[in-house]
C-alpha positions as CSV (number, residue, x, y, z in Angstrom):
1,X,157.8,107.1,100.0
2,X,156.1,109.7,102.5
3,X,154.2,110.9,99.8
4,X,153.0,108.1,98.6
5,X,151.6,107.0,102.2
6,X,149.7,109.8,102.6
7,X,147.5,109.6,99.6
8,X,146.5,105.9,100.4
9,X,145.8,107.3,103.6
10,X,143.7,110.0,102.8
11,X,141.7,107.8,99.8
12,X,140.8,105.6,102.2
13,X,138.0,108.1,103.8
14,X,137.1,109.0,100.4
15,X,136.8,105.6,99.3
16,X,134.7,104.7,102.3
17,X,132.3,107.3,101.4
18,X,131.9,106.5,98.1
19,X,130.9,103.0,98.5
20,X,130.7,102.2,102.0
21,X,127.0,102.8,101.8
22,X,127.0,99.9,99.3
23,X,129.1,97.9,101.6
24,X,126.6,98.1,104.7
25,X,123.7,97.8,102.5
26,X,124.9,94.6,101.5
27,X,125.8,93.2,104.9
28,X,122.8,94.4,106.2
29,X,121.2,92.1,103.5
30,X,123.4,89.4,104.0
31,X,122.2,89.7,107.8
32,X,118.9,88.7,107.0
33,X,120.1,84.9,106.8
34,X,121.3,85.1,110.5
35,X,119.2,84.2,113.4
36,X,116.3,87.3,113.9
37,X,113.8,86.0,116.5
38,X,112.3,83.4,118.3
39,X,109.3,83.6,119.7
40,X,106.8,81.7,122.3
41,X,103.3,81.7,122.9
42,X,100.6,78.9,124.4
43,X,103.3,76.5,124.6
44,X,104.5,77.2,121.0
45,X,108.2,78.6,120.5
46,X,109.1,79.0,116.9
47,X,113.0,80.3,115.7
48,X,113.4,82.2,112.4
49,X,116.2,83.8,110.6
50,X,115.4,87.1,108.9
51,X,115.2,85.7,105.4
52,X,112.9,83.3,106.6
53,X,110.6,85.3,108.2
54,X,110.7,87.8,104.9
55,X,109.6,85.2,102.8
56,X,107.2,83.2,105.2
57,X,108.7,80.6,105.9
58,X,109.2,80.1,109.3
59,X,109.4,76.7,110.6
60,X,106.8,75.5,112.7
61,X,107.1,74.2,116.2
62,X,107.4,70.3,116.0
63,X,105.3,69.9,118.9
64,X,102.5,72.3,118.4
65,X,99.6,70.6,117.8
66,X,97.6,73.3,115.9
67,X,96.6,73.4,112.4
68,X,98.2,74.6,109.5
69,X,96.8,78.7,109.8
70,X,96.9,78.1,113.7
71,X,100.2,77.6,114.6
72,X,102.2,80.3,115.8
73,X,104.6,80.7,112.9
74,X,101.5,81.4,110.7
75,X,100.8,84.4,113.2
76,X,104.3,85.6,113.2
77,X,104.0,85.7,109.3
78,X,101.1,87.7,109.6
79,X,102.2,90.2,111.9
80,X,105.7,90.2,110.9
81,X,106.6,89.0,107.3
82,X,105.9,92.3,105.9
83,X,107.7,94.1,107.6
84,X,110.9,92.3,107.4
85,X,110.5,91.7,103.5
86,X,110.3,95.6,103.1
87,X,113.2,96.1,105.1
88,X,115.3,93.5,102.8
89,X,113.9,94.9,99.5
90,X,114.5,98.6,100.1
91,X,118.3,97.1,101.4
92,X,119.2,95.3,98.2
93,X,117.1,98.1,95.8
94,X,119.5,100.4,97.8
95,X,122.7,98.4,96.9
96,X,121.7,99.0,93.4
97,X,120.8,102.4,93.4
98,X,124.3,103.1,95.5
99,X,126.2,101.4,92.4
100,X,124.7,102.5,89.9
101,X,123.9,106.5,90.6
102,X,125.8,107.0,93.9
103,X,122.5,107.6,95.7
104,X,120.7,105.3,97.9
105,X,120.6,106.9,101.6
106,X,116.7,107.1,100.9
107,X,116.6,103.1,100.2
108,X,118.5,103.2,103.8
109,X,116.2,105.1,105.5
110,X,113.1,103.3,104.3
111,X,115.2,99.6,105.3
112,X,116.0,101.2,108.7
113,X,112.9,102.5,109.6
114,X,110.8,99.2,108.1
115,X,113.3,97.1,110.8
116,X,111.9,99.7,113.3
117,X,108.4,99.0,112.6
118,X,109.1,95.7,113.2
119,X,110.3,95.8,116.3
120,X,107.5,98.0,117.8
121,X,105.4,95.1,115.9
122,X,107.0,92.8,118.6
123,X,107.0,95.4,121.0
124,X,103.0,95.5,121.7
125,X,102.9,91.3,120.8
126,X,101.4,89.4,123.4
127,X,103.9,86.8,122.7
128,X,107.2,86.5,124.5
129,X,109.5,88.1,122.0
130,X,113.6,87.4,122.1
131,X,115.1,89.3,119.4
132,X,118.4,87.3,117.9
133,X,121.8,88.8,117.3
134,X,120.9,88.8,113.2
135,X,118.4,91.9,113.7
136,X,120.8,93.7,115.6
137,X,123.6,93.4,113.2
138,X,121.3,94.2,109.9
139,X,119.8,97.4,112.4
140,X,123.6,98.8,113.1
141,X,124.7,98.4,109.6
142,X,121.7,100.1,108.6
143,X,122.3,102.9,111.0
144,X,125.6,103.4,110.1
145,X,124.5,103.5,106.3
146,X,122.3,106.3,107.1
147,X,125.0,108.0,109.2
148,X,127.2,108.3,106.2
149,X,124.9,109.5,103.9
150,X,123.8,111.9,106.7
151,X,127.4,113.3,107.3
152,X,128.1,113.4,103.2
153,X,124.9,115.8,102.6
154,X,126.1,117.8,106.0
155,X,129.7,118.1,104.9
156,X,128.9,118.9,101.5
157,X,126.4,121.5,102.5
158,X,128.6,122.9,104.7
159,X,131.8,123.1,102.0
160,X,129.0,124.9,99.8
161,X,128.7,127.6,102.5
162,X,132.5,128.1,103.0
163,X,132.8,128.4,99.5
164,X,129.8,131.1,99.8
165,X,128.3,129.8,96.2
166,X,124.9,128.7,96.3
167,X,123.6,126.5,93.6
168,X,120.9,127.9,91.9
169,X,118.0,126.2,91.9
170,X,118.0,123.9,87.9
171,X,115.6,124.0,85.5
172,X,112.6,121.6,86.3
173,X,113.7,119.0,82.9
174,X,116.9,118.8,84.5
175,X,115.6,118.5,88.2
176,X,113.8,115.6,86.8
177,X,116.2,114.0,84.6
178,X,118.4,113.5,87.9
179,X,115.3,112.4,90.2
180,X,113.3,110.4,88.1
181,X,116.0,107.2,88.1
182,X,115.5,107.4,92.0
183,X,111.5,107.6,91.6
184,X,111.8,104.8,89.2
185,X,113.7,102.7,91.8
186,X,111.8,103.4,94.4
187,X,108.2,102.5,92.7
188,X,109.4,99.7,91.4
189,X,111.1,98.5,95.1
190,X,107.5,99.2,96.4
191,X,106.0,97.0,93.4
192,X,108.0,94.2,94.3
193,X,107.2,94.3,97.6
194,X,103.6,94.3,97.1
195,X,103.7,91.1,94.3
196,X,105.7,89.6,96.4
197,X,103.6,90.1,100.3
198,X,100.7,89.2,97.9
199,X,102.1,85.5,96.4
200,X,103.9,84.9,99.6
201,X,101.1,85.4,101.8
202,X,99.0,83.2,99.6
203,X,101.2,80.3,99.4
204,X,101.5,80.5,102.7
C-alpha cells in the first residue's frame, strides 16, 4: 500500500511537467473571455473582455455621441487589438505545439511578452486605463507557463552535467527534422495573425 502511494505521488510532478504547460496555455486562453479593461476618455468609457478586444469588437459607449471611426472603442482597437490577438494566437498555437511535440515554451514566451506590449501600450495612453482581473489571470498563467518550461531546460541541463555527457552537437538534417515542426508552427501562428489583424481591422 506504501508503495503504491509513493509513485502517485511522485507522478504527479512529472505529470505536471509534462502537460501542465498545455494546461496554463489553455487557461490563459480561456482568460481572454474574462473582463480585460475598461477604459475612459472625453467622456467616453468603454468595457471589453479580452476576446473582445482581440477580435475588435469592443462595444461602444451608449452615450458617446461620436461617429462610427470616432468613438473611443475604435481607438482602443487601433492601439490595442493587435496586441491582444497576438497574445491569444501564440496561446492557443502553443496548446497545440505542447500536445503534439511536447514543445511550446517559445509560443509562451511570444503570448507573454505580446500581453506585455500591451500593457506598456496602455501605459503611455492618454486615456485613463483600469486593467480588469481577466488580464491578470491570462498574464500569471502565462508566467507560470514559462516558469516551467524555464525550470525543465534548467533541470535537464543540469542532470546532463551531473551525468558529465555532453550531447554532441547532431547532424544539420536531423537538427532540422526536429526544428522545422516548430518553424512551421510558428510561421504559420504569425500568418494567422496577420490575415486575421488585416480582415478584422477592415470590417471594423
Amino acid at each position: 500500500m506504501s508503495t503504491v502511494t509513493h509513485e502517485t505521488t511522485g507522478d504527479a510532478p512529472a505529470f505536471f511537467r509534462r502537460h501542465g504547460i498545455a494546461l496554463l496555455l489553455t487557461a490563459a486562453s480561456l482568460a481572454f473571455f474574462l473582463p480585460f479593461g475598461t477604459v475612459a476618455c472625453d467622456g467616453e468609457v468603454v468595457h471589453f473582455t479580452g476576446m473582445e478586444l482581440a477580435t475588435r469588437q469592443v462595444p461602444p459607449d451608449p452615450d458617446s455621441r461620436n461617429a462610427p471611426g470616432d468613438r473611443l472603442d475604435d481607438e482602443v482597437e487601433a492601439d490595442a487589438g493587435t496586441y491582444a490577438l497576438m497574445a491569444l494566437v501564440f496561446a492557443i498555437v502553443g496548446v497545440g505545439a505542447v500536445t503534439w511535440r511536447g514543445l511550446g515554451g517559445g509560443f509562451a514566451v511570444a503570448s507573454l511578452l505580446s500581453l506585455v506590449l500591451l500593457l506598456l501600450d496602455a501605459g503611455v495612453s492618454m486615456a485613463d486605463v483600469q486593467i480588469e482581473g481577466g488580464y491578470w489571470l491570462a498574464l500569471a498563467l502565462l508566467f507560470g507557463a514559462v516558469t516551467i518550461r524555464g525550470r525543465s531546460r534548467w533541470r535537464a541541463r543540469r542532470e546532463r552535467r551531473r551525468a558529465g555527457s555532453s550531447s554532441p552537437r547532431p547532424p544539420f538534417p536531423q537538427w532540422l527534422r526536429r526544428h522545422a515542426p516548430s518553424w512551421a508552427l510558428g510561421v504559420a501562428a504569425v500568418s494567422v495573425i496577420v490575415v486575421l489583424n488585416a480582415a478584422l481591422s477592415s470590417g471594423s
